[in-house]
PASEBA-1860 file (N, C-alpha, C; in nm, 3 decimals):
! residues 80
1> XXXXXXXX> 0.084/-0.117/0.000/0.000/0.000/0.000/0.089/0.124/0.000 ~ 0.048/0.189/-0.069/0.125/0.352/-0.050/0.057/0.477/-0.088 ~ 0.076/0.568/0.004/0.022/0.673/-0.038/0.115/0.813/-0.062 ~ 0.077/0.868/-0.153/0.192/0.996/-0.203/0.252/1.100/-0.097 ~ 0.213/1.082/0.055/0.281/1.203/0.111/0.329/1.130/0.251 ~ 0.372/1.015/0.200/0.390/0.942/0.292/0.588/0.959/0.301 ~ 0.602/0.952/0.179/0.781/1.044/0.226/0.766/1.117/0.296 ~ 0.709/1.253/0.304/0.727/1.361/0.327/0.685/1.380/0.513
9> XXXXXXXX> 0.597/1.306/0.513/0.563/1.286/0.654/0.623/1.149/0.731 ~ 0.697/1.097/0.656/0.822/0.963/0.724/0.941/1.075/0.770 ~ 0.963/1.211/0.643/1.058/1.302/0.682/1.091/1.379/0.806 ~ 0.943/1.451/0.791/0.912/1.510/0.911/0.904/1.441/1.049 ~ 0.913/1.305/1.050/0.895/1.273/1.182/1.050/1.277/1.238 ~ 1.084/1.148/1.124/1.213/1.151/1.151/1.313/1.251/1.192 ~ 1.307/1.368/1.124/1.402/1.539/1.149/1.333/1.547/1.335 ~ 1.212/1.522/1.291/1.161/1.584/1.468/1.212/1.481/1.572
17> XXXXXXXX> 1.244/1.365/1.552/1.254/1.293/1.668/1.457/1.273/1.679 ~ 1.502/1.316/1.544/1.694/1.343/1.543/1.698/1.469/1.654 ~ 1.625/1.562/1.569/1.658/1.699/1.699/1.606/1.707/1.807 ~ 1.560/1.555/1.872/1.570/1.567/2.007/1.666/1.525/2.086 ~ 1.814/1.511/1.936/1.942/1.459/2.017/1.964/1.303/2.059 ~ 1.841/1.218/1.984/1.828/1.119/1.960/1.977/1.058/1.882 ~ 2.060/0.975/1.918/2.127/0.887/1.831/2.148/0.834/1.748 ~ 2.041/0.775/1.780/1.934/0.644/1.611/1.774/0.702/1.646
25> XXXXXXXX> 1.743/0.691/1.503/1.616/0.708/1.526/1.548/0.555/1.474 ~ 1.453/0.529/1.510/1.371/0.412/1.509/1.263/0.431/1.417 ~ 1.229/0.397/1.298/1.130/0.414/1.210/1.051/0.308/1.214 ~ 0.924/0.264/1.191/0.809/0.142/1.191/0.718/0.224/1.094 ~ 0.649/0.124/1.001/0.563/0.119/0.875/0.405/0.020/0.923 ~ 0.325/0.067/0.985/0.253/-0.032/1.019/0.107/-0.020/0.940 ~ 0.044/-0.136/0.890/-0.088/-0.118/0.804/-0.232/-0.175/0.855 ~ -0.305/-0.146/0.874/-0.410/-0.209/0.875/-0.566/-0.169/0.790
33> XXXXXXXX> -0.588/-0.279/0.701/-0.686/-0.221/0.617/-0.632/-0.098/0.527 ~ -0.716/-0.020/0.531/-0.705/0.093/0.445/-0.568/0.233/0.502 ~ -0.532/0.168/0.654/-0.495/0.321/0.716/-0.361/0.269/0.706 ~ -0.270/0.347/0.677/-0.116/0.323/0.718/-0.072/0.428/0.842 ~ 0.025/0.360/0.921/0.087/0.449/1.002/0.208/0.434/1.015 ~ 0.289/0.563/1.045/0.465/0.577/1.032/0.503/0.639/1.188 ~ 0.605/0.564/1.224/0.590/0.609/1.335/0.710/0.616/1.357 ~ 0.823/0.788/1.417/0.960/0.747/1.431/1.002/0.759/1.573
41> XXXXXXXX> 1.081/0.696/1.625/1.135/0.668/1.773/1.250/0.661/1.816 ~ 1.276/0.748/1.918/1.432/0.808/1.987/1.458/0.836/2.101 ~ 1.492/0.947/2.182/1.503/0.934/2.295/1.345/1.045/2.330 ~ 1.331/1.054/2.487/1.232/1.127/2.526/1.226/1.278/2.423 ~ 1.146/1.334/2.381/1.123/1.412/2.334/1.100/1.531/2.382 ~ 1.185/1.677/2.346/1.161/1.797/2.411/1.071/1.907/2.351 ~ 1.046/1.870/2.197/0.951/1.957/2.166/0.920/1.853/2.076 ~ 0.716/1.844/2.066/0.664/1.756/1.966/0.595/1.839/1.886
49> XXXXXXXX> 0.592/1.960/1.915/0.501/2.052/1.791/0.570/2.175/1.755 ~ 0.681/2.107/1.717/0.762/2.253/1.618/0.751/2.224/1.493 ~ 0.801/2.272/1.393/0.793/2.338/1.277/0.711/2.269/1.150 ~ 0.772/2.128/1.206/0.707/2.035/1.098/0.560/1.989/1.150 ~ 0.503/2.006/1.298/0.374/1.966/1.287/0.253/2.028/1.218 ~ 0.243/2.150/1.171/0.176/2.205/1.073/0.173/2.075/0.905 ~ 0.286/2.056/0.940/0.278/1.963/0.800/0.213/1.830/0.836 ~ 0.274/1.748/0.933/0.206/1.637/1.004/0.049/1.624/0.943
57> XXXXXXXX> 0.004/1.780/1.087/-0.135/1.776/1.107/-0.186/1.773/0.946 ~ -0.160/1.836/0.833/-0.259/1.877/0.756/-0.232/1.770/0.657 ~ -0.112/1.688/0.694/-0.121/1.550/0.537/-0.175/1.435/0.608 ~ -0.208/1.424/0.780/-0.208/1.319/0.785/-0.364/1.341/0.865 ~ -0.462/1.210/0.869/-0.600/1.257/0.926/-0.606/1.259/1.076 ~ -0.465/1.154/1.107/-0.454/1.194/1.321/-0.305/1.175/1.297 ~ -0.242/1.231/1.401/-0.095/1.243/1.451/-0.105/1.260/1.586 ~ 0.008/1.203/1.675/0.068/1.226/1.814/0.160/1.185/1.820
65> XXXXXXXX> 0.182/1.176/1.996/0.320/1.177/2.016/0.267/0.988/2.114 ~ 0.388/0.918/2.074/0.355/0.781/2.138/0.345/0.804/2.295 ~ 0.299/0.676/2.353/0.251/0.692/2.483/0.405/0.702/2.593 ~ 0.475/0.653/2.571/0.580/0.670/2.676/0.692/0.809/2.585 ~ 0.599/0.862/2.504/0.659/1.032/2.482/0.842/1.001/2.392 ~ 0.862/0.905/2.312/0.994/0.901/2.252/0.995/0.916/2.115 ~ 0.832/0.912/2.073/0.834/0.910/1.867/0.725/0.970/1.904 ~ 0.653/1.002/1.753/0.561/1.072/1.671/0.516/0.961/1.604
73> XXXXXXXX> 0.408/1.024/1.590/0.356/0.913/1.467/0.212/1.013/1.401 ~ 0.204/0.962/1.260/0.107/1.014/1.183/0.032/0.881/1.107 ~ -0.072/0.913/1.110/-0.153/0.816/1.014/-0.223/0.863/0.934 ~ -0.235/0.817/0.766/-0.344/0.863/0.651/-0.436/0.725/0.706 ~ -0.566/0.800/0.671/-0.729/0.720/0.669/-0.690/0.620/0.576 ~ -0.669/0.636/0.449/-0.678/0.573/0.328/-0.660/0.609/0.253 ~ -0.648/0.591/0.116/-0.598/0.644/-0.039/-0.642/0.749/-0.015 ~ -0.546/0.826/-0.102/-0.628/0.965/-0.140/-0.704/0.983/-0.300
END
């Protein structure tokens, strides 16, 4: 499955979860049905809504920050 702004928001997570001084960052591709989700993971996180969440929010239909606060993640509904 793929959807077209799914680079661009694999990008943005990734940049957001390096400049939290993260080491490695941890990327996961997960699908179910129609929705894909990208999710990147590093160390605790000091800011989750800088520059790139404007982009997040508006390509993807939900985004947050994971439950023990170390990645982001965005998910598209389905095709566009």
């Amino acid at each position: 499955m793929t959807h077209p702004d799914a680079p661009l928001v694999a990008n943005e997570l990734f940049v957001a979860v390096l400049g939290s001084g993260a080491p490695a960052v941890e990327m996961t591709l997960s699908t179910a049905g129609s929705r894909i989700r990208i999710t990147a993971q590093g160390l605790p996180l000091i800011h989750s809504h800088g520059p790139g969440w404007s982009i997040l929010t508006g390509l993807c239909q939900r985004a947050g920050l994971t439950t023990d606060e170390t990645g982001l993640w965005g998910q598209f509904g389905g095709r566009p």
